[in-house]
C-alpha positions as CSV (number, residue, x, y, z in Angstrom):
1,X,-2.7,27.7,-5.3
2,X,-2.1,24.2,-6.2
3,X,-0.7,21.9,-4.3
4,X,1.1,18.8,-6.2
5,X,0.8,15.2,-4.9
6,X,3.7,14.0,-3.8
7,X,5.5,11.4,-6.5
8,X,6.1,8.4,-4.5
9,X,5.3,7.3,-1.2
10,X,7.3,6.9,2.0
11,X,7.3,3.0,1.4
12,X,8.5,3.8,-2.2
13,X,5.3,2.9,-4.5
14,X,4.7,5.6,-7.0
15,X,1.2,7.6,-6.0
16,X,-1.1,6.8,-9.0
17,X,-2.0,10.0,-11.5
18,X,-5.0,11.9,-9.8
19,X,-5.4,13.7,-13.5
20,X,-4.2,13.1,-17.0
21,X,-4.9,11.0,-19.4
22,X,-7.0,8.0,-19.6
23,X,-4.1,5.6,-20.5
24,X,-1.5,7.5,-18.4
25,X,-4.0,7.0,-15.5
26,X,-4.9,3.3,-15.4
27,X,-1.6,2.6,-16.2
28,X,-0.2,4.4,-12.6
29,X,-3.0,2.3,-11.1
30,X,-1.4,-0.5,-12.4
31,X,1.9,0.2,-11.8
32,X,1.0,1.1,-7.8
33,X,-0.9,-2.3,-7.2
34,X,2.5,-3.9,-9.1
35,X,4.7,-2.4,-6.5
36,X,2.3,-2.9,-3.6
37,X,2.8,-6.5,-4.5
38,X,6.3,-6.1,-4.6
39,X,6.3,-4.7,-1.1
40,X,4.0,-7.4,0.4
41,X,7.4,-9.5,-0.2
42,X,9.9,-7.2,0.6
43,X,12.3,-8.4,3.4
44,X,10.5,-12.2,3.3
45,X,12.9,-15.3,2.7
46,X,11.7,-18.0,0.6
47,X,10.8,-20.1,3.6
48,X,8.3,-17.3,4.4
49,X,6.7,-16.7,1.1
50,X,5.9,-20.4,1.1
51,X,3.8,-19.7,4.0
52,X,-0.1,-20.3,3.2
53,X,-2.6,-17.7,5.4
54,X,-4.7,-20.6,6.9
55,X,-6.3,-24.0,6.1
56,X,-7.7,-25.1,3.6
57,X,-5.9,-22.6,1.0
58,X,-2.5,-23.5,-0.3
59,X,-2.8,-19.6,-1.2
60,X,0.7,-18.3,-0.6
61,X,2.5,-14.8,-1.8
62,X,5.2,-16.6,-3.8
63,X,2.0,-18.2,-5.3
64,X,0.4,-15.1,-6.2
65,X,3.8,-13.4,-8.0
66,X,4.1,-16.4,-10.4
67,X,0.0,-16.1,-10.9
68,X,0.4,-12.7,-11.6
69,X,3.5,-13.0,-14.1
70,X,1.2,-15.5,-15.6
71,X,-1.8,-13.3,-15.6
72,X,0.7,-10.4,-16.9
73,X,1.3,-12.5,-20.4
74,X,-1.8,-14.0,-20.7
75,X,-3.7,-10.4,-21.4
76,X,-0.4,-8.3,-22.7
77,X,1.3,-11.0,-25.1
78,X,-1.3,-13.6,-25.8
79,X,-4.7,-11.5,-26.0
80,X,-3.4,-7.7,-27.0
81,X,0.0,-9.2,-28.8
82,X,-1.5,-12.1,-30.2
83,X,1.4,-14.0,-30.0
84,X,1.3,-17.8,-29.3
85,X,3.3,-18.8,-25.4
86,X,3.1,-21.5,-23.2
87,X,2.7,-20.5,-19.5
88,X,5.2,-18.7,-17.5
89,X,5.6,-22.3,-15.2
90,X,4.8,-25.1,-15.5
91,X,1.4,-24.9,-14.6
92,X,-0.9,-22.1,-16.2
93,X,-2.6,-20.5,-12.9
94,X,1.2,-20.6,-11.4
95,X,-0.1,-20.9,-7.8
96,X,1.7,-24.4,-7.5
97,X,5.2,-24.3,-5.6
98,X,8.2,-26.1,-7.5
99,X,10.4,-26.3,-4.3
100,X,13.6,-25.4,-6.8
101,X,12.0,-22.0,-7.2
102,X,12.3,-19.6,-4.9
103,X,10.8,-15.3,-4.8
104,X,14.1,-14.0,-6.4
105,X,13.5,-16.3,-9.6
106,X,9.0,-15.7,-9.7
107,X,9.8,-12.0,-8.9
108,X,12.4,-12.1,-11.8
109,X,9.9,-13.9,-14.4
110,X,7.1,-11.5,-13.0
111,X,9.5,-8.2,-13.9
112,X,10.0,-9.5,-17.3
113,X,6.5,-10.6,-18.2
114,X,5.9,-6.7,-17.4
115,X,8.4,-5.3,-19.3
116,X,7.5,-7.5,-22.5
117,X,4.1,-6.6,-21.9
118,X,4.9,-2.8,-21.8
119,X,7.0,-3.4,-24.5
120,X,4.0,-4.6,-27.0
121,X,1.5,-2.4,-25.7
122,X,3.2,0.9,-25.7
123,X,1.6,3.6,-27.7
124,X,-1.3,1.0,-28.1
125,X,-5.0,3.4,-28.2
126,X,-7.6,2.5,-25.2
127,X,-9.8,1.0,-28.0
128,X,-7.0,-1.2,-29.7
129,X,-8.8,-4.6,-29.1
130,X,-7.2,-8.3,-29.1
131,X,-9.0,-11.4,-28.8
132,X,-9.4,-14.4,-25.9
133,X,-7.8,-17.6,-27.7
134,X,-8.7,-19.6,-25.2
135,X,-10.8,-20.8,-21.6
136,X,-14.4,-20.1,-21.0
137,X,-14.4,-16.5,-23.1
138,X,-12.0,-18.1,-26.0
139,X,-12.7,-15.5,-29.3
140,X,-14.2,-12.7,-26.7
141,X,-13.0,-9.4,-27.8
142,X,-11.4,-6.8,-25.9
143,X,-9.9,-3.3,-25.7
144,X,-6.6,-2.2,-24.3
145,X,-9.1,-0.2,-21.2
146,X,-10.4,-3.3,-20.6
147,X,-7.3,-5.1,-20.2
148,X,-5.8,-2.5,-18.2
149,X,-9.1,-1.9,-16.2
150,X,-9.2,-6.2,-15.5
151,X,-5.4,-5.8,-14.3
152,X,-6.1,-3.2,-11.5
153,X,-8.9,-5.2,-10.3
154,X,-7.0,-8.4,-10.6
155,X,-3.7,-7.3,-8.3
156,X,-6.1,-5.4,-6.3
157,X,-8.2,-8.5,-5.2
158,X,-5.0,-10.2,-4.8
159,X,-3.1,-7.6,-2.8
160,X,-6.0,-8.1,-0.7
161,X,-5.1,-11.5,-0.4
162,X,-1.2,-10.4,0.0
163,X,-1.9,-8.3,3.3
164,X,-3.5,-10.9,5.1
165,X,-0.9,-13.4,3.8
166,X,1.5,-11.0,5.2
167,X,0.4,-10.4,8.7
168,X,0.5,-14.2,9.4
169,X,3.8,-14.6,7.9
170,X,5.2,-11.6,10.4
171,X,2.4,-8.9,11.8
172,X,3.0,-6.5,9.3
173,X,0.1,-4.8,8.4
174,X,-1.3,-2.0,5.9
175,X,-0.1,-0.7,2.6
């Protein structure tokens, strides 16, 4: 008898695929570490997501969703798309705070650099490659797994950072 994994968890984060497909796979990792993000600022004003962990990082979560959205068109829409953009903010790594912006507007810029992403990379084969235009790899070239494969480890190491971010904003813990 099998027993199937439950879809979603309690919190609301879809469980990743435990078979299937290569690209169906990494791409549930990726969408789970996307929503753990998401949840690591659920319930948080923007007062609170301005809140860095401790001294000397500035490192705050409303930081790390406009890196991420930034992160998310680098790889999808500049490397794999090819296409030509200028940063998501003002400032490429998007950790820098514009007091004007607050987590509704970075979340909203992060859902959309997804979704464009998704949008040019859908049906794209594991071994599709795109090139690095710029930085210390500039001209590098690399497949849609390794893209996808660099994403998971990216929000994982900074949903790592997002946990202990959270507990000194308000005790919450795990996830």
């Amino acid at each position: 008898m099998t027993i199937d994994a439950p879809r979603t968890l309690p919190d609301g984060r879809p469980v990743p695929l435990m078979t299937g497909p290569e690209r169906e796979m990494l791409e549930s990792w990726l969408d789970f570490h996307r929503a753990t993000l998401e949840l690591k600022c659920r319930g948080l004003d923007d007062g609170q997501v301005r809140l860095a962990a401790a001294q000397p990082s500035g490192l705050t979560l409303l930081g790390l969703v406009q890196h991420l959205a930034e992160v998310e068109r680098t790889w999808f829409q500049r490397v794999l798309g090819g296409l030509s953009l200028p940063p998501v903010f003002a400032e490429e790594t998007g950790y820098v705070l514009d007091p004007g912006r607050g987590l509704a507007e970075a979340l909203g810029a992060w859902r959309r650099e997804i979704a464009r992403g998704r949008e040019l990379c859908a049906g794209l084969p594991p071994e599709r490659t795109g090139r690095i235009a710029d930085g210390p790899m500039a001209g590098a070239e690399v497949s849609v797994r390794w893209v996808l494969i660099h994403l998971i480890e990216e929000y994982a190491r900074h949903n790592g950072h997002a946990d202990i971010l959270r507990e000194r904003i308000d005790g919450t813990t795990g996830a």
